[in-house]
C-alpha positions, -999 to 999 in steps of 0.1 A, spaced: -559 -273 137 -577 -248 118 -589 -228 144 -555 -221 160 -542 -214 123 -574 -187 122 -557 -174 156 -522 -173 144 -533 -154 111 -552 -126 126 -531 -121 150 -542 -102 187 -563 -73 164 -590 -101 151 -583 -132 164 -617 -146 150 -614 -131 117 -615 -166 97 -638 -176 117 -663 -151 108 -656 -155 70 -665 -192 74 -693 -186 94 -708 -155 65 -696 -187 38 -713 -212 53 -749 -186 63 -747 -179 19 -748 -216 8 -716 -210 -7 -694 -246 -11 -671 -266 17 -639 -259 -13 -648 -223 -16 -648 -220 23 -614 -236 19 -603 -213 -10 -613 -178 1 -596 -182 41 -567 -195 27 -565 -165 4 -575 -143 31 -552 -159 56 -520 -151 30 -530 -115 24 -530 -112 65 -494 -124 63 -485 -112 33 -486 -81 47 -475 -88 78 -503 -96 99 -517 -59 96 -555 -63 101 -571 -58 64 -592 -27 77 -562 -9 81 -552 -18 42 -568 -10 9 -560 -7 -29 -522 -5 -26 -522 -34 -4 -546 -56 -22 -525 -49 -54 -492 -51 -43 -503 -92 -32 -523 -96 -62 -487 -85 -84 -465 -108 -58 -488 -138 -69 -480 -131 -102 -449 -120 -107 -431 -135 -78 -455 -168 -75 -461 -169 -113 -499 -177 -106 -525 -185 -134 -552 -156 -142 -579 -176 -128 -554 -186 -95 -550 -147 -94 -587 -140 -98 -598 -161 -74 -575 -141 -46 -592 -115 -60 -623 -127 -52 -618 -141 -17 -605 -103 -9 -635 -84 -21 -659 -112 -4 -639 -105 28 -644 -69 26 -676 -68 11 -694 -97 29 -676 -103 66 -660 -67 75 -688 -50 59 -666 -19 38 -680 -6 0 -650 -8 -19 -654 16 -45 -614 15 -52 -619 -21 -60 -621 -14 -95 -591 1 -94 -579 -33 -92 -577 -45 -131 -584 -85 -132 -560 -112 -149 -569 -116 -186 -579 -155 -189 -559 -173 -214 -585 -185 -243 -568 -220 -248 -582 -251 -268 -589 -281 -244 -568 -317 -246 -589 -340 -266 -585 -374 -264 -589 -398 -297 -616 -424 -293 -586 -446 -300 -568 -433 -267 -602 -434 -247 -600 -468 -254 -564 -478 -242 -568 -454 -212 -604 -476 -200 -580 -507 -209 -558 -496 -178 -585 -492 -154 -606 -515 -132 -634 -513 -105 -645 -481 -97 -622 -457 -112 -630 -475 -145 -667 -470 -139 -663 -432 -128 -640 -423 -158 -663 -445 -184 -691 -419 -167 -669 -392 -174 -666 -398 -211 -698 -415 -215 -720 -384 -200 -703 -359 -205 -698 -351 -166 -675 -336 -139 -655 -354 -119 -675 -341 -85 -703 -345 -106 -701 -383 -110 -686 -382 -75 -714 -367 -59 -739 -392 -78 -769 -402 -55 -790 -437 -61 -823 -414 -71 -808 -396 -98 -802 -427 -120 -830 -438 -144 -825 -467 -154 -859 -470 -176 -857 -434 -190 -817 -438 -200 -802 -407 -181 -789 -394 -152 -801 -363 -134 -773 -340 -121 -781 -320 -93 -763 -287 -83 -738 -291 -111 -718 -258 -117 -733 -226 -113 -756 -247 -86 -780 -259 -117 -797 -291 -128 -792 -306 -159 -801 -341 -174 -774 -362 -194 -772 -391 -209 -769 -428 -194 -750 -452 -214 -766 -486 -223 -728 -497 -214 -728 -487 -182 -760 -504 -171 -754 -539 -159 -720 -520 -144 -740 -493 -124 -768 -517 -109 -738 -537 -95 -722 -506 -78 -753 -497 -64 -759 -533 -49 -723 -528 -33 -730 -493 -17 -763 -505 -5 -746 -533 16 -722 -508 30 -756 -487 38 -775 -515 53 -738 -520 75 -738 -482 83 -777 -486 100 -766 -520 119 -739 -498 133 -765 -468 144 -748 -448 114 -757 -444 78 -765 -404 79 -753 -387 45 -740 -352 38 -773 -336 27 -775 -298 7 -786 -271 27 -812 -272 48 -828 -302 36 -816 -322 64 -835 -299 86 -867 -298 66 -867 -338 61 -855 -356 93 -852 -392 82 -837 -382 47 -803 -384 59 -803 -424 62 -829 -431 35 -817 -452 2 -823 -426 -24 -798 -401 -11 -769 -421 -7 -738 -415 -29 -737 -442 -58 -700 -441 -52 -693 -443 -15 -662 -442 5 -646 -474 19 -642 -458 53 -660 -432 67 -646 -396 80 -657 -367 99 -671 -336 83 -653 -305 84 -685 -284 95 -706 -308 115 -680 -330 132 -704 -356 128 -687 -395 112 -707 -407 78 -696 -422 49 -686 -395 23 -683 -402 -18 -648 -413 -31 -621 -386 -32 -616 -370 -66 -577 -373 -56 -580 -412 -60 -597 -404 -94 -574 -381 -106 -544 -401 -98 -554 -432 -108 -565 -417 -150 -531 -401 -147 -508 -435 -140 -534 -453 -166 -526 -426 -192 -490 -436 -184 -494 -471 -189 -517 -467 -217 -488 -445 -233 -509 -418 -240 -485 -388 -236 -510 -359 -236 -515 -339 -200 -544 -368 -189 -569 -358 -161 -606 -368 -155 -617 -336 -172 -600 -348 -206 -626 -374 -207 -654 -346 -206 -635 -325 -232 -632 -357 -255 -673 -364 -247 -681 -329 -261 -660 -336 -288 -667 -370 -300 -703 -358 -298 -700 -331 -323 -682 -355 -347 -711 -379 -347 -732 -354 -358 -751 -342 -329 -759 -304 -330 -740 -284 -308 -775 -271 -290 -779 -308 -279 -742 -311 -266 -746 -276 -246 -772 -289 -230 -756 -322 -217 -730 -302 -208 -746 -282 -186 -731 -248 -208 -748 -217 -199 -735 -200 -234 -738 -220 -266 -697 -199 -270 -686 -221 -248 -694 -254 -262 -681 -234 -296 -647 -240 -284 -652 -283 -290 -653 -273 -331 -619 -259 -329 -606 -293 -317 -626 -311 -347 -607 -332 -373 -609 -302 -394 -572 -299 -398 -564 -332 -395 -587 -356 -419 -611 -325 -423 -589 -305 -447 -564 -317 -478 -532 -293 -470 -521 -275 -502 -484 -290 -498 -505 -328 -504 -518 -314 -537 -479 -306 -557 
């Protein structure tokens, strides 16, 4: 399916065009969602403009799609930015052209906005409302302070259990980081973990049982594919074919199942605050900084590269709420 969309998109000048850009992707490491991201961006500038090959186009082109995605399509900055972004990686990266006119192009100005918090109260009700697995990823999510992919993405060797914490490989920005493990979550994990290991030891009695591995490392270590240690913690009921290799294995759950299933339980739990996974990390950071821990210590669970942005969490603080005595209380 995708490669005759790549054909229709480029048209009879460069029928292979999104082809090449996931091929110069896939040679820089770069992820299987940003593959995703920057063809489909590139595919809409191609037809956008008509199908016109993008050597033939330049600034005026490239800022007349940018303005029609906001003006017309009423994107966000970082939507718009990231169009940006697939359009100089195809220039710079696949058709090989310097772009000196690029900065010409001025990029969206990010809205600065305060994250939804939930109250430990509404954590509460909203864990009430879940069971089985989603209730074990989002209790990860609030308890560790993770990503939704992040907890997704878990393998068996990056829990210890002895040392309290949870190693998370290749979080954003493609660095490691080590976070807490909840005494909590314990008992809970070591029975998920028994459950994916009989779906493993069912994968080898069926010749299967290979895992998506990073990179190259499934070149460099042959058998590390089936072995226990690198098996999601969270694995899928059903297996599915990967998008690159065409090979069947058992992928992680989908973060769509996750995502919809913390937005009905905000709805049941009557929370009526805009409710995703990532709330639960915003509320982690949060509740963190109210208990006292420094904000050094929360950056780092985080994963933060700048202590600014874990800054943000004290603007969300009980500071107006409990924090301060409102002058109209003192008449």
């Amino acid at each position: 399916m995708e490669r005759a969309k790549n054909s229709v998109v480029a048209g009879s000048q460069s029928p292979k065009l999104l082809d090449q850009l996931r091929a110069r992707i896939r040679a820089l490491h770069y992820s299987i969602r940003t593959e995703d991201a920057y063809a489909d961006w590139a595919r809409r500038f191609i037809l956008f403009h008509e199908k016109r090959h993008p050597r033939d186009m330049g600034v005026a082109e490239v800022e007349a799609f940018l303005t029609h995605l906001a003006v017309e399509r009423k994107v966000s900055a970082s939507t718009q930015n990231q169009a940006k972004a697939a359009l100089l990686f195809l220039y710079k990266k696949v058709l090989q052209i310097e772009l000196p006119w690029l900065s010409e192009v001025v990029a969206a100005k990010v809205s600065r906005r305060l994250p939804v918090v939930l109250t430990q109260r509404e954590v509460r009700e909203l864990l009430l409302q879940l069971n089985g697995v989603t209730w074990l990823v989002a209790s990860l999510l609030y308890g560790a302070g993770m990503r939704v992919l992040e907890g997704l993405r878990l393998r068996i060797k990056d829990i210890e259990f002895e040392r309290r914490e949870i190693i998370i490989r290749e979080g954003k920005g493609s660095k490691d980081r080590i976070t807490v493990l909840p005494e909590n979550l314990i008992l809970p994990l070591r029975e998920q973990i028994e459950h994916a290991r009989a779906l493993h030891q069912k994968d080898l009695a069926d010749g299967m049982g290979s895992v998506w591995l990073p990179d190259a490392l499934a070149m460099k270590y042959k058998n590390a594919a089936k072995s226990w240690g690198w098996q999601y913690v969270f694995p899928s009921a059903v297996r599915s074919i990967d998008p690159r290799s065409a090979a069947q294995r058992r992928h992680h759950v989908h973060e769509q199942s996750i995502q919809k299933a913390v937005s009905l339980a905000a709805k049941r739990a009557a929370i009526d605050k805009p409710c995703t996974p990532h709330v639960l990390r915003h509320s982690f950071a949060t509740h963190m900084l109210q208990s006292g821990y420094d904000i050094r210590t929360v950056q780092e669970l985080l994963g933060h590269q700048d202590v600014s942005t874990t800054q943000i969490y004290t603007h969300v603080m009980n500071k107006g709420g409990r924090g301060v005595l409102s002058p109209l209380d003192s008449l």
